[in-house]
Structures are given as C-alpha cells and as structure tokens.
C-alpha positions as CSV (number, residue, x, y, z in Angstrom):
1,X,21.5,7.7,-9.6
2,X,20.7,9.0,-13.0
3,X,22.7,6.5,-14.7
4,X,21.6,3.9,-13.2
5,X,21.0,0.3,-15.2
6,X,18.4,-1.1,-13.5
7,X,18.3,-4.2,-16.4
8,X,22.5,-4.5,-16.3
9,X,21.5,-4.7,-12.4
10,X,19.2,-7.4,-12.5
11,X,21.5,-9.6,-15.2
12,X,24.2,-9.5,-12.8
13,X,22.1,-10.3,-9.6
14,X,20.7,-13.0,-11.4
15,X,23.8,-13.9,-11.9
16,X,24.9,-14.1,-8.5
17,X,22.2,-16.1,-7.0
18,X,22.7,-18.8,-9.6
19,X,26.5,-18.7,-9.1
20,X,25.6,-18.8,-5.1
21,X,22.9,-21.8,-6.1
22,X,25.4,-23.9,-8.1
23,X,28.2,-23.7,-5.7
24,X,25.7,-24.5,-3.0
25,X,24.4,-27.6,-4.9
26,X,28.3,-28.3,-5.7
27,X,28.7,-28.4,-1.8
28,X,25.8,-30.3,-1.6
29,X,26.9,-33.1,-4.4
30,X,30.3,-33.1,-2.7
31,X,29.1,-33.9,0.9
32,X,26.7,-36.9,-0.5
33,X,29.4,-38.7,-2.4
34,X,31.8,-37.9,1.1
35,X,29.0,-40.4,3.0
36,X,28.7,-42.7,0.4
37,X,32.4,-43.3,-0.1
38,X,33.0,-43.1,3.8
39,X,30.0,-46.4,3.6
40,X,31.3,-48.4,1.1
41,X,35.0,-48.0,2.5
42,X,34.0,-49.3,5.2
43,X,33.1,-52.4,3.4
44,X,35.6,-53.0,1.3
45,X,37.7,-52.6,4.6
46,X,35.9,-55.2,6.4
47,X,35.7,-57.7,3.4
48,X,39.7,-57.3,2.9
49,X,39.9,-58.9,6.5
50,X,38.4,-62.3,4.9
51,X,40.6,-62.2,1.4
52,X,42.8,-65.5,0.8
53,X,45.9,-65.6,-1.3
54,X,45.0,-65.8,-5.2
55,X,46.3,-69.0,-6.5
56,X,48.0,-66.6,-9.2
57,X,49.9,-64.6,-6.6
58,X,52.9,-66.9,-7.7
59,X,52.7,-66.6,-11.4
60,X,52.2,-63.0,-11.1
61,X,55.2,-62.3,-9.5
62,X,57.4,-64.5,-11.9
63,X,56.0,-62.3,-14.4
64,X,57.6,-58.8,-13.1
65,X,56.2,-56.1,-15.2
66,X,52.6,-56.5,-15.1
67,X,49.4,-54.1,-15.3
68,X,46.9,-53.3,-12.9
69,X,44.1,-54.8,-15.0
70,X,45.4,-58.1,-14.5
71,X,45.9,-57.9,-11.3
72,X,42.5,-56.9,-10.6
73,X,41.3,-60.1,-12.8
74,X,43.4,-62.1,-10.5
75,X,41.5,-61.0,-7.6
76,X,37.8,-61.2,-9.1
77,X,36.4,-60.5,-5.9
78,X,38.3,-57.3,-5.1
79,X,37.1,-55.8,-8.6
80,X,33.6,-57.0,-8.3
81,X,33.4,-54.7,-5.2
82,X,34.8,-51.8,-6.7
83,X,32.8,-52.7,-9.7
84,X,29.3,-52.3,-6.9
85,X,31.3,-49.1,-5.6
86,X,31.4,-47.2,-8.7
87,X,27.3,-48.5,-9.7
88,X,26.9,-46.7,-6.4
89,X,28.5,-43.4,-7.4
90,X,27.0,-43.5,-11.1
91,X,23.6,-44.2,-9.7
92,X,24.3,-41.3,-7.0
93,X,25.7,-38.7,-9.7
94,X,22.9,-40.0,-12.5
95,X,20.1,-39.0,-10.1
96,X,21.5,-35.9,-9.3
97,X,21.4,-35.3,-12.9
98,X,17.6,-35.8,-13.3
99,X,16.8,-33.8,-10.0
100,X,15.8,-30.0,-10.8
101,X,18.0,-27.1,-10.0
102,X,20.9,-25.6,-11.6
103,X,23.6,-29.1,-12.3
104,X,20.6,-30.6,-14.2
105,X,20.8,-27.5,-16.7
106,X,24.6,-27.9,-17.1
107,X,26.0,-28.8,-20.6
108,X,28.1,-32.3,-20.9
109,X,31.5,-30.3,-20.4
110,X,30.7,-28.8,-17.1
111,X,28.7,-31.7,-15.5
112,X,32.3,-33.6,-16.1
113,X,33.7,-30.6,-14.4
114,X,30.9,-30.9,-11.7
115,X,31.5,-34.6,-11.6
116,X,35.8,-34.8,-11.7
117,X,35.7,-31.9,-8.6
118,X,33.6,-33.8,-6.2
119,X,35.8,-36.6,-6.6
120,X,38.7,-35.2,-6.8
121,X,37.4,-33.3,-3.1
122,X,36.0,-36.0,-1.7
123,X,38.3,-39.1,-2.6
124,X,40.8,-36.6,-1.2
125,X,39.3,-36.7,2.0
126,X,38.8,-40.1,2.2
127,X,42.0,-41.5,0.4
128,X,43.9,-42.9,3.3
129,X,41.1,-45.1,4.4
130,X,40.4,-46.6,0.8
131,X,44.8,-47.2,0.5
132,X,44.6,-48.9,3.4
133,X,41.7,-50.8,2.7
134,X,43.3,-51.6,-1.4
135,X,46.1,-52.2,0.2
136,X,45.8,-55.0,2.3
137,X,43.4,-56.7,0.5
138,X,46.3,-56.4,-2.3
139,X,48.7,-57.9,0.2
140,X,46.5,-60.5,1.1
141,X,45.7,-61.6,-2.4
142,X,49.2,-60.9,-3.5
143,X,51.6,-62.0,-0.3
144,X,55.0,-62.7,-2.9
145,X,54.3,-59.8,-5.2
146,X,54.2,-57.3,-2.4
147,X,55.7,-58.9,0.8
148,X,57.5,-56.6,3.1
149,X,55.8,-53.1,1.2
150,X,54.3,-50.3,3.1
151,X,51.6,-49.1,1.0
152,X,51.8,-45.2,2.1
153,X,55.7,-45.9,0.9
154,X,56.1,-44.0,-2.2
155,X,59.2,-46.8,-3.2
156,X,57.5,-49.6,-3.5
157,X,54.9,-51.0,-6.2
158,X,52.2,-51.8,-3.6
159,X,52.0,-47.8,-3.0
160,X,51.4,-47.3,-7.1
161,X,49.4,-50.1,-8.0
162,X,46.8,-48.9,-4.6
163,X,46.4,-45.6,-6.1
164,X,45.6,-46.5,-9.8
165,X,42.7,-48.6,-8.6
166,X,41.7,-45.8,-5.5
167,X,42.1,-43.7,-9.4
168,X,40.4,-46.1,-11.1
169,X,37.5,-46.7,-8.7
170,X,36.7,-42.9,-8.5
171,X,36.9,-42.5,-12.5
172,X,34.9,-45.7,-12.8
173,X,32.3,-43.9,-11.0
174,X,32.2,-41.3,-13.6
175,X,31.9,-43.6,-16.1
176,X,29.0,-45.4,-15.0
177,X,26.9,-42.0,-15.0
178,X,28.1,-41.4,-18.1
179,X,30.6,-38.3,-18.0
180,X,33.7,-39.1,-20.1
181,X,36.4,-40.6,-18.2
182,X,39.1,-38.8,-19.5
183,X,37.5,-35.6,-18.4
184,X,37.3,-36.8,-14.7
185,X,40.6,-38.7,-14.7
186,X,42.5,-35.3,-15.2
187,X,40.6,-34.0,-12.6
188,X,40.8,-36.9,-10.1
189,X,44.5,-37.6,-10.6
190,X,45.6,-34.2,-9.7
191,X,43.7,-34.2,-6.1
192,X,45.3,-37.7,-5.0
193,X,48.7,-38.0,-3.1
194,X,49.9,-40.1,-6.1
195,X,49.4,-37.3,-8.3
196,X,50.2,-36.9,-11.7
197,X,53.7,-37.8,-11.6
198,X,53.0,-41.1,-10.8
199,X,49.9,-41.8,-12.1
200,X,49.0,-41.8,-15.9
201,X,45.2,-40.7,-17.1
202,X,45.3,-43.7,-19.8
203,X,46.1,-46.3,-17.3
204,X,43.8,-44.8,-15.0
205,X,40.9,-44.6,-17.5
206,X,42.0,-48.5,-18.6
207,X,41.4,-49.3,-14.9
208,X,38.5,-47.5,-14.4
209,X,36.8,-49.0,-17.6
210,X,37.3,-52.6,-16.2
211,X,36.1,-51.3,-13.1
212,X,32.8,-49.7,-14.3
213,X,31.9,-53.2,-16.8
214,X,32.5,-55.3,-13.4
C-alpha cells in the first residue's frame, strides 16, 4: 500500500457518486416526463373523439404538396393542445432546472443532452399512444386528405405527417424551457420509429417552433 494515492482516490470516488447522482436524477427526470406525457395523451386522445372536419380539409387536399405547419393552422384546435402540451414539458424541465442537485450545475450543452435523452426515452415509450391519438384527430380534421390511410403504415402521408408533429410536440417542449431545438431534435428524431430517414431536424424544429408559440 506504499504507493497509494489517497487524493487520486478520493477525485475518482467523487467522481463516481456524482456520475451515480446524475444518472440517478436522469432516471428520475425521465420517469416524470413518462407520467406527464402518459396524462396529457390521454387528453389529446379523448378530445380527438369530438374533432369535426376542418372546412379547409378540401382545399388542402387540392393543394397536394403541403407542409405540416399549415396543416396544423388548419386545425387550430389540434395545435393549441400540443401548444398546452409542450408549456407542460417546458414548465416540467424549467423547474427541474432551478431545483438543486447535479442537472442544475450542468452547462447549456449537456442540459440539451439531458433534455433531448428523456425525450427521446420517454416519447419512445409512449409514441404509439400519441400516433394514434395525432392520427385520428388528423383523419377527422382531414377525412379527403387522408381517407383510407393507416397511420402505423409507413406508405402513406398520414404515417409521416403524425410523426413530425409527435417530433414536433416533443422538440416544442424543449423549446419552451429554453434548450436549443436543434440540439434536442437530433436527439429526439433518432429514438422515434420514423427516424431519421423520414424525418428532417429543420422541418421538425419548424414544427416544433409553431408548436411552442401556440
């Protein structure tokens, strides 16, 4: 035991305990956003049962290429519940934030890290239940654009445009704490189904931006 370090000892136990202590409090961050998401799908779910066809639904599909962003607009009430949905998760992350313990001490760059890995983990979790929920409220809004789509069908349009706003919604939420949304949408997009191939971070962040101001 002669050359024993006793201060390189203590530096690296330190270390280890706050390694255990921030993955703990990652855990912790990840399973509180898993119960809020699992609430608000839940009502987004049950308001999609009372949506009526937007009187754009026509127009929109005479139009043929069209983004996201308008579709949202064309179903204002749709977006001003993700909009409540992502105050939720800013509001959740933001107080996190100000509570003591390890995440608080974090610089910008690895609270987005912090931020884009809970989402990405538990909007994974929870991502059938919100495409379900997107996408028959889409339907509904939208009966001509989308008629006769399956929305877990990777073919058709309703499949993509369901995951850029599930994308969108989560990102949005990143937003509204303030971590920068193109540091959680590369995060987020690579833990959905859609993944990257179908899903691009500029749309996504365009999505999510509309989302966030709703």
């Amino acid at each position: 035991m002669d050359n024993f370090d006793l201060k390189k000892f203590l530096v690296e136990n330190k270390l280890t305990v706050n390694s255990r202590m921030l993955n703990e409090e990652a855990g912790n961050l990840e399973k509180g956003l898993e119960q809020l998401l699992a609430s608000a799908a839940q009502n987004i779910e049950s308001q999609s049962q009372k949506v009526q066809p937007s009187k754009q639904d026509g127009e929109l599909n005479e139009i043929g290429i069209l983004t996201v962003g308008a579709l949202l607009a064309g179903a204002p009430g749709l977006l001003n519940l993700l909009g409540k949905v992502a105050d939720g998760i800013g509001g959740f992350f933001s107080s996190g934030f100000k509570q003591g313990g390890g995440i608080k001490q974090m610089s910008d760059h690895k609270k987005g890290t912090a931020v884009g890995n809970a989402l990405k983990n538990a909007g994974h979790k929870l991502e059938h239940k919100y495409i379900d929920s997107i996408g028959g409220w889409l339907q509904a809004a939208f009966p001509k654009r989308y008629t006769n789509q399956d929305v877990h069908n990777k073919a058709t349009k309703l499949y993509d445009d369901a995951h850029k706003i599930y994308a969108g919604l989560l990102v949005g939420g990143a937003v509204v704490s303030g971590i920068d949304a193109i540091h959680a949408a590369g995060t987020v997009i690579g833990g959905l189904e859609g993944g990257a191939t179908a899903l691009k971070a500029k749309e996504v962040v365009d999505i999510a931006q509309k989302i966030a101001a709703a």
